[in-house]
Phi, psi and omega in degrees: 000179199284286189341292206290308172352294198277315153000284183280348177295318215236004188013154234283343204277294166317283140024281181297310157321288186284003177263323184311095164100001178248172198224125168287169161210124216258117148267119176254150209261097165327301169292335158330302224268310173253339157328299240248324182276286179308290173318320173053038177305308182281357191085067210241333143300359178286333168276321169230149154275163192310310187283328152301348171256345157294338154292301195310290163311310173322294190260040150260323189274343152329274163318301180311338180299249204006301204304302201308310166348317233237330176235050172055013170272142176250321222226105189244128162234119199217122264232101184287146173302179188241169191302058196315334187264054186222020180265135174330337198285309186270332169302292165343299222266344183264014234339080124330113208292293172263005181125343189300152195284161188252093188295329172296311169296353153277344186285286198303321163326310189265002171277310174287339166320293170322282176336310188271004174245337176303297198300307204274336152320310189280335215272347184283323159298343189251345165215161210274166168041018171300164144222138202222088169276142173239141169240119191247102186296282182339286181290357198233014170256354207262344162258356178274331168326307233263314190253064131349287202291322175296322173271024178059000000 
C-alpha cells in the first residue's frame, strides 16, 4: 500500500517528525468510482451494484485515514470527485448531444460523495483528536455547470 510505501522511505523517526502538526490531503479517486462502475472496465458490475462498490471505495478510504491515524496525522483534508459526469470522456462516450451532464454517472458520484462525509463524521467521533476537513468538489462545481456562459 501507498502507507508501507511511505513507511519505508521517511523510516520511522522522520515519520514520526513529518506527521506531527502536518495536514494531509486526500483526493479520492473519481475516476476509480465511475470508471470502474459506468465503464465497467474490470468487470466490477457483474458484482456489485453501483452503491457496494462505492462502499467498497469508502472503506478503502477509511482505512487509508486510519493507516495516516495510526502514525499520528491528525489534519485530513479529504477531497469528494467533482461531477465527472459532465467531463468530455463521458459526454462523448454517452453521446451527450449539447453538452448536457451524464445523470447517471453523477448520480453514482454523489452516493459516494454522500459515503465519504458520512464516513468521515463517524471516524472523528470513534477516535479522539482527528481533524478530517471533507471538501465536496461536486458541490462546489454545480454553479459554474449551471451558468457556463458566465464563466466562460
Amino acid at each position: 500500500t501507498h502507507m508501507n510505501s511511505w513507511r519505508w522511505l521517511l523510516g520511522k523517526q522522520l515519520q514520526s517528525t513529518c506527521s506531527r502538526g502536518r495536514c494531509f490531503f486526500c483526493r479520492s479517486g473519481a475516476r476509480t468510482s465511475s470508471t470502474t462502475t459506468c465503464d465497467d472496465v474490470s468487470g466490477v458490475q457483474m458484482h456489485y451494484l453501483p452503491w457496494e462498490f462505492n462502499q467498497l471505495l469508502v472503506n478503502a478510504v477509511r482505512q487509508e485515514i486510519k493507516n495516516l491515524y495510526n502514525i499520528n496525522v491528525r489534519k485530513v483534508v479529504l477531497m469528494g470527485p467533482p461531477p465527472v459526469g459532465c467531463a468530455p470522456h463521458f459526454l462523448s462516450d454517452y453521446g451527450s448531444l449539447n453538452g448536457e451532464c451524464i445523470d447517471y454517472i453523477n448520480n453514482v458520484v454523489i452516493e459516494f460523495n454522500y459515503g465519504l462525509r458520512y464516513m468521515s463524521r463517524e471516524f472523528i467521533r470513534q477516535y479522539p483528536d482527528p481533524v478530517i476537513s471533507y471538501c465536496d468538489t461536486f458541490e462546489g462545481s454545480v454553479d459554474i455547470l449551471e451558468n457556463r456562459v458566465r464563466y466562460g
